[in-house]
N, CA, C, O and CB atoms as a CASP TS submission, in Angstrom:
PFRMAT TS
TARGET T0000
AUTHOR 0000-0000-0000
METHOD Language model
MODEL 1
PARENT N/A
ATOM      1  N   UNK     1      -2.719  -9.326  13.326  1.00  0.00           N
ATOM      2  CA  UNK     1      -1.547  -9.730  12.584  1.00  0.00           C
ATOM      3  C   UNK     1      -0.883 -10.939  13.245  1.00  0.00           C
ATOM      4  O   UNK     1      -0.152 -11.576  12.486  1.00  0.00           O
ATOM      5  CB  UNK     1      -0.563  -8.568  12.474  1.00  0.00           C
ATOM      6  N   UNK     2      -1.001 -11.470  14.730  1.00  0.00           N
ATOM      7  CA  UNK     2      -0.274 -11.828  15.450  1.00  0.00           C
ATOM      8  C   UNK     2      -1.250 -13.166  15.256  1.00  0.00           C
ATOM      9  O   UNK     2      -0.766 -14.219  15.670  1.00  0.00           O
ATOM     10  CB  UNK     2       0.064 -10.981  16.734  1.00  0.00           C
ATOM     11  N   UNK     3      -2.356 -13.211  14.762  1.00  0.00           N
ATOM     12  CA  UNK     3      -2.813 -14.790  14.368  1.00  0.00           C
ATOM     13  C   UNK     3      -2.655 -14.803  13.111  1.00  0.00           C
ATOM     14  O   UNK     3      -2.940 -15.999  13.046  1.00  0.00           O
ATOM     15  CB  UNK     3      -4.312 -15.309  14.674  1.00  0.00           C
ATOM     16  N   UNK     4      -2.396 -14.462  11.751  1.00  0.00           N
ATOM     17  CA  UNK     4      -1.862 -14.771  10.857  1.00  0.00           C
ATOM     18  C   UNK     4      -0.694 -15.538  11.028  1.00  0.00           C
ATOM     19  O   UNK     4      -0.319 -16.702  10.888  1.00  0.00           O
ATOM     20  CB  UNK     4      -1.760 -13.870  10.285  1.00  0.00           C
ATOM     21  N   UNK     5      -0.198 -14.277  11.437  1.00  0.00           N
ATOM     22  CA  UNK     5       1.367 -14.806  11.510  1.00  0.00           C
ATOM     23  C   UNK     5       1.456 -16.834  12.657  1.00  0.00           C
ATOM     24  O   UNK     5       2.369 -17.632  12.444  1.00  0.00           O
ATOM     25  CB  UNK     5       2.475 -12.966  12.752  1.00  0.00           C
ATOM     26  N   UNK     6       0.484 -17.069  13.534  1.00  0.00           N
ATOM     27  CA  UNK     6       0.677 -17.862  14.149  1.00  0.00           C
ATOM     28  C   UNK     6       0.002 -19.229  12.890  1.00  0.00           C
ATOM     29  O   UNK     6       0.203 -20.443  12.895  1.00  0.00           O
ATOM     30  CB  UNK     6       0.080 -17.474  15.646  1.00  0.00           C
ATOM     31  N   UNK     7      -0.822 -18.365  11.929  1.00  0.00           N
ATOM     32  CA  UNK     7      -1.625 -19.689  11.447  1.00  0.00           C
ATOM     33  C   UNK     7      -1.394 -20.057  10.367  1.00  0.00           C
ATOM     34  O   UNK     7      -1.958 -20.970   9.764  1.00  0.00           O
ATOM     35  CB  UNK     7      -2.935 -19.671  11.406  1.00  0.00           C
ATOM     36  N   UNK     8      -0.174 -19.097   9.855  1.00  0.00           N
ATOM     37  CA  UNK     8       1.145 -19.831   8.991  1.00  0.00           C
ATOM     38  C   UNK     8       1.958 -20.707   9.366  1.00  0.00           C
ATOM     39  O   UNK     8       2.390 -21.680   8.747  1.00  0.00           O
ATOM     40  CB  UNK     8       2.055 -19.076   8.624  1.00  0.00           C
ATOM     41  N   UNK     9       2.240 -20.226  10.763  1.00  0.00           N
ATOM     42  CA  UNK     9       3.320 -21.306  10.946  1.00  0.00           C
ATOM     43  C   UNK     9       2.923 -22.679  11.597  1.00  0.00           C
ATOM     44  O   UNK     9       3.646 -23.662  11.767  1.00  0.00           O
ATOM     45  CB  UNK     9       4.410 -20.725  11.811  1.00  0.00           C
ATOM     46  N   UNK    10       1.266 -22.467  12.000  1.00  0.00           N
ATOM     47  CA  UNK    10       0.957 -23.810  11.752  1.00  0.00           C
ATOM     48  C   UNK    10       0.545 -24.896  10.797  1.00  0.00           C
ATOM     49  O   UNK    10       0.574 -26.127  10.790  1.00  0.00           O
ATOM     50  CB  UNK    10       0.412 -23.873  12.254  1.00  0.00           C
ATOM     51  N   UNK    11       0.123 -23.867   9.938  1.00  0.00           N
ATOM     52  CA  UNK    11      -0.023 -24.745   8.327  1.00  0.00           C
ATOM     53  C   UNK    11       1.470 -24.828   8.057  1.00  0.00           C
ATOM     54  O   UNK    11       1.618 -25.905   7.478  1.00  0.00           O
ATOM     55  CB  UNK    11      -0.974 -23.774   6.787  1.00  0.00           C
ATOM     56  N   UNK    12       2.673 -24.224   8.186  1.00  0.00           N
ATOM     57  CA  UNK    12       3.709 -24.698   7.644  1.00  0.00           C
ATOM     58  C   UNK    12       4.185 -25.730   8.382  1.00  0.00           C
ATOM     59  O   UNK    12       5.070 -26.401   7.852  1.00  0.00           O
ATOM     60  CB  UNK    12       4.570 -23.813   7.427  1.00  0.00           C
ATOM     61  N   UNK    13       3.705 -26.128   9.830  1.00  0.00           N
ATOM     62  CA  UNK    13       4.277 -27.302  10.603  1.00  0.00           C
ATOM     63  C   UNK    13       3.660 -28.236  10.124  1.00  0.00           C
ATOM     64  O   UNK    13       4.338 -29.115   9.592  1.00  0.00           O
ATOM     65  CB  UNK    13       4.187 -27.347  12.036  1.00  0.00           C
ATOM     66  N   UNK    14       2.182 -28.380  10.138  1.00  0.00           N
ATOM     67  CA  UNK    14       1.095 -29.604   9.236  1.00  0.00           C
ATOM     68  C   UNK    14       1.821 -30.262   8.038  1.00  0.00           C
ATOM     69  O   UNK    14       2.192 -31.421   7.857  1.00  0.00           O
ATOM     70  CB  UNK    14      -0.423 -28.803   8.438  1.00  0.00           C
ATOM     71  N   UNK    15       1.904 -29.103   7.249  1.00  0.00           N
ATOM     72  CA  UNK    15       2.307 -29.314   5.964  1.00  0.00           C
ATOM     73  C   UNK    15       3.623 -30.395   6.232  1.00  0.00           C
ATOM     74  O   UNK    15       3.619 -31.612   6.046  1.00  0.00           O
ATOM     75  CB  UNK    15       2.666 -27.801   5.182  1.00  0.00           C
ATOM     76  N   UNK    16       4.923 -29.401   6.810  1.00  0.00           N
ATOM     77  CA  UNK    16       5.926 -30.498   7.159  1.00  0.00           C
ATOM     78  C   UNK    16       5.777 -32.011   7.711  1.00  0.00           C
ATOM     79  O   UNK    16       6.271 -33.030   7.227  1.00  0.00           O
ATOM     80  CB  UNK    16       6.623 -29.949   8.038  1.00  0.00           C
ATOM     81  N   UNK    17       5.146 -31.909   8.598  1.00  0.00           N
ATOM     82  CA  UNK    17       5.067 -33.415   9.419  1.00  0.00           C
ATOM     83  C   UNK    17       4.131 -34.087   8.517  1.00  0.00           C
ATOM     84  O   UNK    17       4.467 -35.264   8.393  1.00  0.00           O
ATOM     85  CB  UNK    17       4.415 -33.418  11.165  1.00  0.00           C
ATOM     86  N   UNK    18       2.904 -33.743   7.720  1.00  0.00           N
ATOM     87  CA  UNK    18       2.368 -34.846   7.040  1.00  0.00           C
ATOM     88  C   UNK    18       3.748 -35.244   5.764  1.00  0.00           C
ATOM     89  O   UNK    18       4.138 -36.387   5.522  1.00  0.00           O
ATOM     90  CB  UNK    18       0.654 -34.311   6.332  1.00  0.00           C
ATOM     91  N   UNK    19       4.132 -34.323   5.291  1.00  0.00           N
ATOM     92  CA  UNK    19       5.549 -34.602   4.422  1.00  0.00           C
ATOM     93  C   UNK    19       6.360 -35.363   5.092  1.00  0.00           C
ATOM     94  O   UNK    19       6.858 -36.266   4.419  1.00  0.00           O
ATOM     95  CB  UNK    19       6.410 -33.386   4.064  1.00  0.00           C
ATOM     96  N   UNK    20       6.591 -35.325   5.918  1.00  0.00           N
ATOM     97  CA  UNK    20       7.689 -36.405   6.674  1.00  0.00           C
ATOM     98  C   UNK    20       7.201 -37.380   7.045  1.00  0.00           C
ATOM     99  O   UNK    20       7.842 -38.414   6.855  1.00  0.00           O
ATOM    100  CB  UNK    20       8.380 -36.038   7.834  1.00  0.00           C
ATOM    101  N   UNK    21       5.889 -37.466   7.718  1.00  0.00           N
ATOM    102  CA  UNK    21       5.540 -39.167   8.454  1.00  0.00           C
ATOM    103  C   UNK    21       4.824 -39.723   7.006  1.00  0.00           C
ATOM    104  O   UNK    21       4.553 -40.922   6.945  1.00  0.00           O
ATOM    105  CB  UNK    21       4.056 -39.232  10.253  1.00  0.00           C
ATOM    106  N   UNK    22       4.545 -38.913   5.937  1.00  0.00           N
ATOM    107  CA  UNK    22       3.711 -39.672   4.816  1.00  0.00           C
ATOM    108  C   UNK    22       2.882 -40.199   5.317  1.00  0.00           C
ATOM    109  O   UNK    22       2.822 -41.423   5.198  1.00  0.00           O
ATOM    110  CB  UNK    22       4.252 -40.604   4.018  1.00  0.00           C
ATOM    111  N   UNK    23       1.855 -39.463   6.120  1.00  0.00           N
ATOM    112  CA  UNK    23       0.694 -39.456   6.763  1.00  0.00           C
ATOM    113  C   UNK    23      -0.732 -39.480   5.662  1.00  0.00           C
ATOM    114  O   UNK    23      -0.771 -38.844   4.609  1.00  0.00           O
ATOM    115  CB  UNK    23       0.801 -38.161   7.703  1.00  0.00           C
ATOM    116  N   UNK    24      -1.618 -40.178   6.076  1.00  0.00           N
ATOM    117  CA  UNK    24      -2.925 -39.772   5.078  1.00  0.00           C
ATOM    118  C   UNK    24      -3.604 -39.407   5.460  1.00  0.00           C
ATOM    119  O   UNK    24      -4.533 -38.968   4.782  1.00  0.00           O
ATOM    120  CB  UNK    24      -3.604 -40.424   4.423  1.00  0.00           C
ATOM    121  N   UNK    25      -3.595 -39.352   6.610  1.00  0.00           N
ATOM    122  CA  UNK    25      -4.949 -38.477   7.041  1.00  0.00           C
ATOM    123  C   UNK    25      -4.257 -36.684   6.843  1.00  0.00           C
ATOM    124  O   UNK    25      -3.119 -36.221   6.912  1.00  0.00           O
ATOM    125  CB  UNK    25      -5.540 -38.966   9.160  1.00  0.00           C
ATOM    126  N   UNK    26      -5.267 -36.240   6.645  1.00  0.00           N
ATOM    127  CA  UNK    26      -4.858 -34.548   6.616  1.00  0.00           C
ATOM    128  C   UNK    26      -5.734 -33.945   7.909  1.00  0.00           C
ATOM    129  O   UNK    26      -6.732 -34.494   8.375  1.00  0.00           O
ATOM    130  CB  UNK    26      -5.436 -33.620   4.894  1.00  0.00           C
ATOM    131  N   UNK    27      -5.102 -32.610   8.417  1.00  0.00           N
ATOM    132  CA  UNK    27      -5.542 -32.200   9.160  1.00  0.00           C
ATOM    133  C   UNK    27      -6.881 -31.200   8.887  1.00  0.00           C
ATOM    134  O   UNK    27      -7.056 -30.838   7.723  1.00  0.00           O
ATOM    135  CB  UNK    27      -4.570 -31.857   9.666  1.00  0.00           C
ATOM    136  N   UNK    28      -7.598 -30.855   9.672  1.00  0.00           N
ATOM    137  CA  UNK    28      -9.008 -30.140   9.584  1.00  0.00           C
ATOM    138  C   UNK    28      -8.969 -28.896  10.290  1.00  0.00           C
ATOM    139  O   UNK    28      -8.993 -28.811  11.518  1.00  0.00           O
ATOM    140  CB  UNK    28     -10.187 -30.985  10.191  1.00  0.00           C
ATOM    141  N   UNK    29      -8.901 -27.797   9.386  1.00  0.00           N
ATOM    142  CA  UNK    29      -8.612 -26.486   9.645  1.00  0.00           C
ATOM    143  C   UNK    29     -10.238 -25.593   9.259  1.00  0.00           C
ATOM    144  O   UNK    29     -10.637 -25.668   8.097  1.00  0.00           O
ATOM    145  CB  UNK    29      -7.139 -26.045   8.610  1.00  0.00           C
ATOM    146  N   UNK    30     -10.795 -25.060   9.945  1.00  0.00           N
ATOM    147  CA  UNK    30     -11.752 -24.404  10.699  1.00  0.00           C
ATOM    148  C   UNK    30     -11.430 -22.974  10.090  1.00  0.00           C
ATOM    149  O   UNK    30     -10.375 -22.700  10.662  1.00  0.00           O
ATOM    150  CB  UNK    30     -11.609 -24.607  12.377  1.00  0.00           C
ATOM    151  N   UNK    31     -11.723 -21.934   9.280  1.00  0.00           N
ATOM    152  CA  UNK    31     -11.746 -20.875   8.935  1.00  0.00           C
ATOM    153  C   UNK    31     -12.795 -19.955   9.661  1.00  0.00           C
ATOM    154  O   UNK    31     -13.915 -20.466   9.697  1.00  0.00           O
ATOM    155  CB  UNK    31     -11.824 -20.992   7.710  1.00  0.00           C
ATOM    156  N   UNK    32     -12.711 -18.943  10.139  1.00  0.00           N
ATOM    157  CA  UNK    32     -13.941 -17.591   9.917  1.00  0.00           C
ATOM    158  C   UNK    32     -14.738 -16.844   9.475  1.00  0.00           C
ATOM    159  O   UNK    32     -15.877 -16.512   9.804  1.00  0.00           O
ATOM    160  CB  UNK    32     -13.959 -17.014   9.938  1.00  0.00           C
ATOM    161  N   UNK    33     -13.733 -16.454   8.298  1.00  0.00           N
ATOM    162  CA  UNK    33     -14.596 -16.027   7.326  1.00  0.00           C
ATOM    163  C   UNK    33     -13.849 -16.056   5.507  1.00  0.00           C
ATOM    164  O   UNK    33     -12.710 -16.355   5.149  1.00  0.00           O
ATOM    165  CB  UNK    33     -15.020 -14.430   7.929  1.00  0.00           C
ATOM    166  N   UNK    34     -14.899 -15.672   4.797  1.00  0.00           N
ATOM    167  CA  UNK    34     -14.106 -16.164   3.731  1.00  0.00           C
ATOM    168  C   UNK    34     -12.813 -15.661   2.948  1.00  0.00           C
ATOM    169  O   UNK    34     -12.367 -16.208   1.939  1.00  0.00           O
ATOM    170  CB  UNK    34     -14.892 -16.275   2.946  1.00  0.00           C
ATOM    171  N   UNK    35     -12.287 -14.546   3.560  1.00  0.00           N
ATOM    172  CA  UNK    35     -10.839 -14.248   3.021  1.00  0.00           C
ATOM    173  C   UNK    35      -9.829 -15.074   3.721  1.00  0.00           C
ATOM    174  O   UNK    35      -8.770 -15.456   3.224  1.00  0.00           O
ATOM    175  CB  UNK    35     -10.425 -12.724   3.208  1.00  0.00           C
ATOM    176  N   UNK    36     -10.183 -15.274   4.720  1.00  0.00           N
ATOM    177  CA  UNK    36      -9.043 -16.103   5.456  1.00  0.00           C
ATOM    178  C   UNK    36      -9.296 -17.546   5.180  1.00  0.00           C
ATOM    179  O   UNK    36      -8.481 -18.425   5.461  1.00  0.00           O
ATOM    180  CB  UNK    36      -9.013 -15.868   7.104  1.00  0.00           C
ATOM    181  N   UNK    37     -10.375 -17.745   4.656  1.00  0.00           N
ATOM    182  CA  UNK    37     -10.578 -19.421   4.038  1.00  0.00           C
ATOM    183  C   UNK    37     -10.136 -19.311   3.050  1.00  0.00           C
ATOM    184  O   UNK    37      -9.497 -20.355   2.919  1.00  0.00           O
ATOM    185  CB  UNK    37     -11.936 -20.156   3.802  1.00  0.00           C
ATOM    186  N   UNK    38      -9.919 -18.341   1.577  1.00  0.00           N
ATOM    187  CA  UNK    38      -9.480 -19.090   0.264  1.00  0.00           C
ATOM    188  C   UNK    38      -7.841 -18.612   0.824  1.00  0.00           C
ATOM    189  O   UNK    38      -6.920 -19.272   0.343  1.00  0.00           O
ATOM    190  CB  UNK    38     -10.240 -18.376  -1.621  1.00  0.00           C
ATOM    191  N   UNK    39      -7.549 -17.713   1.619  1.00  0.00           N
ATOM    192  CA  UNK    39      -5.855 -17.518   1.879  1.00  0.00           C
ATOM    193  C   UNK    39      -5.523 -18.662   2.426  1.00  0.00           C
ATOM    194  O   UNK    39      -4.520 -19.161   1.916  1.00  0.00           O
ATOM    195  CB  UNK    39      -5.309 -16.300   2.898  1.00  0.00           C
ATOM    196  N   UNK    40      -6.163 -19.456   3.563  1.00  0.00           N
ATOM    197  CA  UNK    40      -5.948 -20.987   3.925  1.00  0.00           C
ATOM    198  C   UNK    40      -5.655 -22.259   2.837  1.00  0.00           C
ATOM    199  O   UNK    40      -4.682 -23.012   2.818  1.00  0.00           O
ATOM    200  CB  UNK    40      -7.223 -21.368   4.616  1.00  0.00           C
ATOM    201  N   UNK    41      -6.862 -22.235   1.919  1.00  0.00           N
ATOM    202  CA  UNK    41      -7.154 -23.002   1.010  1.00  0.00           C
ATOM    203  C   UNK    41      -5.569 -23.207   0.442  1.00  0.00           C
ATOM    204  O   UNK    41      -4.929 -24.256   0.520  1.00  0.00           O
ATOM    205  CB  UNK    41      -8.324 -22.391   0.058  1.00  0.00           C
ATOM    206  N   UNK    42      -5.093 -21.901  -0.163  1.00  0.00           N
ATOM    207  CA  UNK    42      -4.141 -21.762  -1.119  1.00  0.00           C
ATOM    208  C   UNK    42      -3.004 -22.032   0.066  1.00  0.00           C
ATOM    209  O   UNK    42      -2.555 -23.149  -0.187  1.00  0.00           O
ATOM    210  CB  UNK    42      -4.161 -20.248  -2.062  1.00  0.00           C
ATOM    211  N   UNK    43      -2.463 -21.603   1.027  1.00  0.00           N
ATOM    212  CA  UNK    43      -1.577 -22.205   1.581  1.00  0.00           C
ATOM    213  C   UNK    43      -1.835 -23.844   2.054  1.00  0.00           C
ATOM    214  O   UNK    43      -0.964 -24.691   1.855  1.00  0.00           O
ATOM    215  CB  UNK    43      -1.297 -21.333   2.576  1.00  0.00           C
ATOM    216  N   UNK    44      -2.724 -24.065   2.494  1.00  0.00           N
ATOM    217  CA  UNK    44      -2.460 -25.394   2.801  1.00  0.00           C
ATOM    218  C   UNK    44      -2.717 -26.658   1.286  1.00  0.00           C
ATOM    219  O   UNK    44      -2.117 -27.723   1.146  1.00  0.00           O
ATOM    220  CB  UNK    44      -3.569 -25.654   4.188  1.00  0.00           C
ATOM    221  N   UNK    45      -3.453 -26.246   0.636  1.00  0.00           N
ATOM    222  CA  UNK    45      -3.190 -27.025  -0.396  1.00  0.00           C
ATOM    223  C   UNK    45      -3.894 -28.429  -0.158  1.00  0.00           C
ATOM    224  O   UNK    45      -4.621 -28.734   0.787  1.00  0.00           O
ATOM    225  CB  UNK    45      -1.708 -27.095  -0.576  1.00  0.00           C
ATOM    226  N   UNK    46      -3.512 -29.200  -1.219  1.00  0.00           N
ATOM    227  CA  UNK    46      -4.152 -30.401  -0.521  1.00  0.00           C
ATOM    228  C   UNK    46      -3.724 -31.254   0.749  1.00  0.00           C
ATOM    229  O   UNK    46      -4.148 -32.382   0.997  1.00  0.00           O
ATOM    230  CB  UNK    46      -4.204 -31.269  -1.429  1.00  0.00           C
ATOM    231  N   UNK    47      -2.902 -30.603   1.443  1.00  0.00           N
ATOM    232  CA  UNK    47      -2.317 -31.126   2.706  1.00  0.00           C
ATOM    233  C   UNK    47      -3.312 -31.028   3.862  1.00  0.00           C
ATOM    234  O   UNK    47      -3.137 -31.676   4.894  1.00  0.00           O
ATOM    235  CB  UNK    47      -1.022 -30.349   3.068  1.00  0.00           C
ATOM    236  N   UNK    48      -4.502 -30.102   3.660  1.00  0.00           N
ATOM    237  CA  UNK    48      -5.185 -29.932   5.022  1.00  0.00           C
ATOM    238  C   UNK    48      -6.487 -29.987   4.390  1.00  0.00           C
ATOM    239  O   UNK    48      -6.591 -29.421   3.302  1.00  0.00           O
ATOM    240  CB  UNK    48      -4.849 -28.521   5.986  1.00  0.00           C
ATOM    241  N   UNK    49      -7.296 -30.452   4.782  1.00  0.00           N
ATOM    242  CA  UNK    49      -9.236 -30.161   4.353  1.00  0.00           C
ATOM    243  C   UNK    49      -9.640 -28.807   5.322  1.00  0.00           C
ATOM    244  O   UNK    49      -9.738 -28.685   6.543  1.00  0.00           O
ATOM    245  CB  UNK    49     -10.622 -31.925   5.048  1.00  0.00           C
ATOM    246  N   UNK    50      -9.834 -27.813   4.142  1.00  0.00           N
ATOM    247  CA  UNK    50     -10.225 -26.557   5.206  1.00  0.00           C
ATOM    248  C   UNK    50     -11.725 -26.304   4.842  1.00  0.00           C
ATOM    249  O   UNK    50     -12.233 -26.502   3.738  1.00  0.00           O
ATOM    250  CB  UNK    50      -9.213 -24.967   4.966  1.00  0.00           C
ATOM    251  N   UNK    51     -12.138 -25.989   5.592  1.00  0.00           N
ATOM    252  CA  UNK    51     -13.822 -25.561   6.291  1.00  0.00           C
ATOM    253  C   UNK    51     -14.154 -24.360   6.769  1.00  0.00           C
ATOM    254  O   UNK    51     -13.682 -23.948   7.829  1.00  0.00           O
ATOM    255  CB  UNK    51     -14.229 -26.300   7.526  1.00  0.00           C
ATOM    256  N   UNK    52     -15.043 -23.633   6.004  1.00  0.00           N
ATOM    257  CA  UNK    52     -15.552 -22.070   6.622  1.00  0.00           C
ATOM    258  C   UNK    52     -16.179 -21.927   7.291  1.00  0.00           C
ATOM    259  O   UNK    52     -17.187 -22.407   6.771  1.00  0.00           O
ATOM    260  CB  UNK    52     -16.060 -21.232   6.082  1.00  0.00           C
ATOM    261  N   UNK    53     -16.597 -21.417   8.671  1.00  0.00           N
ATOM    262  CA  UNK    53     -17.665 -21.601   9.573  1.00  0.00           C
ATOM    263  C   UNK    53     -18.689 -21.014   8.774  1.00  0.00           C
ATOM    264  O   UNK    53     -19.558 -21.680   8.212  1.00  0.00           O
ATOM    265  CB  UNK    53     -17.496 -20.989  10.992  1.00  0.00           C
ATOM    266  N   UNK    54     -18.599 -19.834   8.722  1.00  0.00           N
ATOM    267  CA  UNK    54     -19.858 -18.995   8.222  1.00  0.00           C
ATOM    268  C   UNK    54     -20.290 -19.779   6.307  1.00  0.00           C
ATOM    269  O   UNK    54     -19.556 -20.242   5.434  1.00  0.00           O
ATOM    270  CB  UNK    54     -19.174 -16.817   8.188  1.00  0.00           C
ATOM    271  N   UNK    55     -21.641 -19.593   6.384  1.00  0.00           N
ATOM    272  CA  UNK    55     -22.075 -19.917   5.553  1.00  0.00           C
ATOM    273  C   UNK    55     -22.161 -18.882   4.072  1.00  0.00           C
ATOM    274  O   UNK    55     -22.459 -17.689   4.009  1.00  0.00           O
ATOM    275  CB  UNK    55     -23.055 -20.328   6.158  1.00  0.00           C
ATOM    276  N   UNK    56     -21.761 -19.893   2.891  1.00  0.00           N
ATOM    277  CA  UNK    56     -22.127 -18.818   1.689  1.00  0.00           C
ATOM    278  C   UNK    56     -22.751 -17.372   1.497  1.00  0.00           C
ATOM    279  O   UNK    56     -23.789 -17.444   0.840  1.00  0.00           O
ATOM    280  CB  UNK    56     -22.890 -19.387   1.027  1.00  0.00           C
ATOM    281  N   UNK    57     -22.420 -16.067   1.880  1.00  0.00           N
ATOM    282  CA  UNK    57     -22.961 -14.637   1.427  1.00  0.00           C
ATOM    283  C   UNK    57     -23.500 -14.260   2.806  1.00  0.00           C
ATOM    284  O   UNK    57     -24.445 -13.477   2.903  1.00  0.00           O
ATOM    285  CB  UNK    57     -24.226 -14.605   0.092  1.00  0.00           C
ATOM    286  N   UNK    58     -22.881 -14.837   3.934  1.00  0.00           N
ATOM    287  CA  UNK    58     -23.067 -13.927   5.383  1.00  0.00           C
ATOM    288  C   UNK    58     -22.653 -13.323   6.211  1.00  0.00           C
ATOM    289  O   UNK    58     -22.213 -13.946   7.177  1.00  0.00           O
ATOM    290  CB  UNK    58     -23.326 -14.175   6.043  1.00  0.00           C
ATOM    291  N   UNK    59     -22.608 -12.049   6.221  1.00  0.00           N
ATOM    292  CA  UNK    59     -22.317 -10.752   7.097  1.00  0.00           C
ATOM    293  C   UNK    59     -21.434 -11.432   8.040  1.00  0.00           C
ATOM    294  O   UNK    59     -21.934 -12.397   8.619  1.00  0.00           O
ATOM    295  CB  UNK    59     -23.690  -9.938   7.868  1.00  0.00           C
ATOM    296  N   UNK    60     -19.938 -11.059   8.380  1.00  0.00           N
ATOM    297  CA  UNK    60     -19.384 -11.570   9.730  1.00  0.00           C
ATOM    298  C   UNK    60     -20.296 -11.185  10.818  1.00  0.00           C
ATOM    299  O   UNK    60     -20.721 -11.857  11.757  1.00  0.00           O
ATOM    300  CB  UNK    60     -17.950 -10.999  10.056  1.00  0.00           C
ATOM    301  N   UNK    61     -20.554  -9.676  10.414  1.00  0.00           N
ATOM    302  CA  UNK    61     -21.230  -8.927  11.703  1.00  0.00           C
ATOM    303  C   UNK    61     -22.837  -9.209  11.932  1.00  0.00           C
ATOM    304  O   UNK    61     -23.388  -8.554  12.817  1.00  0.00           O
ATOM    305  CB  UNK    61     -21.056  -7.233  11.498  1.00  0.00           C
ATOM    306  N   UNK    62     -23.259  -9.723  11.520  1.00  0.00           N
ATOM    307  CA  UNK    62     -24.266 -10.700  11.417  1.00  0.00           C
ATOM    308  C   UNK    62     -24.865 -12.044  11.871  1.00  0.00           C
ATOM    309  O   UNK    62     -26.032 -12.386  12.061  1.00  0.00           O
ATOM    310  CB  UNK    62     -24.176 -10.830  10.666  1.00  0.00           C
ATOM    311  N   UNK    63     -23.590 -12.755  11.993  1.00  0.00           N
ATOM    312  CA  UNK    63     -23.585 -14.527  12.171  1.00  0.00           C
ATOM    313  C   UNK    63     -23.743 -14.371  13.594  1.00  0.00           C
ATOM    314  O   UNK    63     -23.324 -13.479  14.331  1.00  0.00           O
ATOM    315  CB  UNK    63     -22.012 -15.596  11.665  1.00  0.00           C
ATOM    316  N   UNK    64     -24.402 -15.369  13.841  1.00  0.00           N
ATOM    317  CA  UNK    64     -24.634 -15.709  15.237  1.00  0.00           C
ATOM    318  C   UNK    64     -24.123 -17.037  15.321  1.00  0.00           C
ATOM    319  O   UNK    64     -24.327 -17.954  14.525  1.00  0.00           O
ATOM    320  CB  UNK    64     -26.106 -15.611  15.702  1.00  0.00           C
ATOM    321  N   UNK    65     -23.305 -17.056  16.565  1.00  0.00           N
ATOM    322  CA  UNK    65     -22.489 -18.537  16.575  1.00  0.00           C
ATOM    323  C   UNK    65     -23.413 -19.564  17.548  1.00  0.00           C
ATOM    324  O   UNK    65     -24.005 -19.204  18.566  1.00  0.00           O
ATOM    325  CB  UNK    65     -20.692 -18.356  17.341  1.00  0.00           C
ATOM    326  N   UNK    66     -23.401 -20.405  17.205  1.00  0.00           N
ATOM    327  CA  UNK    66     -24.574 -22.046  17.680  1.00  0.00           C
ATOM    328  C   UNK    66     -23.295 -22.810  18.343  1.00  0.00           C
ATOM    329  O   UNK    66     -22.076 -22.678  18.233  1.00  0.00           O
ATOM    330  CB  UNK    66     -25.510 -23.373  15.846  1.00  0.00           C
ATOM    331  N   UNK    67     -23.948 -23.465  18.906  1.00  0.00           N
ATOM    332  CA  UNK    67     -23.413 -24.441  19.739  1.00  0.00           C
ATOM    333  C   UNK    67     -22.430 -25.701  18.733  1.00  0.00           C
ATOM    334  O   UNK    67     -21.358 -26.220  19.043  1.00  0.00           O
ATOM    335  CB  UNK    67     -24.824 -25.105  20.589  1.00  0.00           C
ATOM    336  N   UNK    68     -23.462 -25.963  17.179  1.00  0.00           N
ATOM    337  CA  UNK    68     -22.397 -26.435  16.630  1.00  0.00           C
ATOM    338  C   UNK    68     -21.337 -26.145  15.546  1.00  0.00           C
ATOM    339  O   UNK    68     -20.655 -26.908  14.862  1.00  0.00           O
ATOM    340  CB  UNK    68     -22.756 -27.193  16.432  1.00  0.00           C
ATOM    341  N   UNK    69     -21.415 -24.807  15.607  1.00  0.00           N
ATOM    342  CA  UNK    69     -19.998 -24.108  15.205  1.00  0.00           C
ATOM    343  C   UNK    69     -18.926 -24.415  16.405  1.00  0.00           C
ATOM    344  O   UNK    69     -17.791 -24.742  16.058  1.00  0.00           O
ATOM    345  CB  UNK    69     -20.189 -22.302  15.019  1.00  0.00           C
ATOM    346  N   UNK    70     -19.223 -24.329  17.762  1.00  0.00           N
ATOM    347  CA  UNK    70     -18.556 -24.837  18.307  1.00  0.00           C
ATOM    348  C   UNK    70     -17.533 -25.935  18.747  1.00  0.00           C
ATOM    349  O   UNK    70     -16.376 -25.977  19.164  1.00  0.00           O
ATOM    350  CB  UNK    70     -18.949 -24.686  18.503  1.00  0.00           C
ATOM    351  N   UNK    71     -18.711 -26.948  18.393  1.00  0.00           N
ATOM    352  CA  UNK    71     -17.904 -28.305  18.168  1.00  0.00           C
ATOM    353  C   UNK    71     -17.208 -28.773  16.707  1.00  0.00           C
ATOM    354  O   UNK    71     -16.765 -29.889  16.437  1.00  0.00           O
ATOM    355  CB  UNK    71     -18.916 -29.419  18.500  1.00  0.00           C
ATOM    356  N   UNK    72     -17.247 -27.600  15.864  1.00  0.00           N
ATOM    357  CA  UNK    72     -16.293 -27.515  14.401  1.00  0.00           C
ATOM    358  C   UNK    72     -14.741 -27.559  15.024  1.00  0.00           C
ATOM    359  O   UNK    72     -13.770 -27.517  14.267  1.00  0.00           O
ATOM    360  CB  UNK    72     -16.584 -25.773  13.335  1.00  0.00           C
TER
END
């Protein structure tokens, strides 16, 4: 609960400061798995480009993490 709660209030800081500096670049937010990517999606909106590590229809408990999930 205690990273939800932290990864709201960093999409709500993103969100703010690209609103205020009228920034174009958007920030690049890194998901886990896919409930917490379309709950991302929908909070950040088009303010952030979000990205799922795991690939289309794969087991969390399953994935094996690579070196370049890492550098995501």
């Amino acid at each position: 609960m205690t990273r939800v709660l932290w990864c709201v209030g960093l999409a709500t800081i993103l969100t703010l400061l690209n609103q205020a500096l009228g920034a174009e670049l958007r920030p690049r937010i890194v998901t886990s798995f896919f409930p917490i990517y379309c709950w991302t999606v929908n909070v950040a909106g088009e303010f952030a480009d979000v990205e799922n590590l795991l690939p289309g229809r794969v087991d969390p408990h399953a994935y094996s993490f690579t070196t370049s999930d890492a550098r995501k």
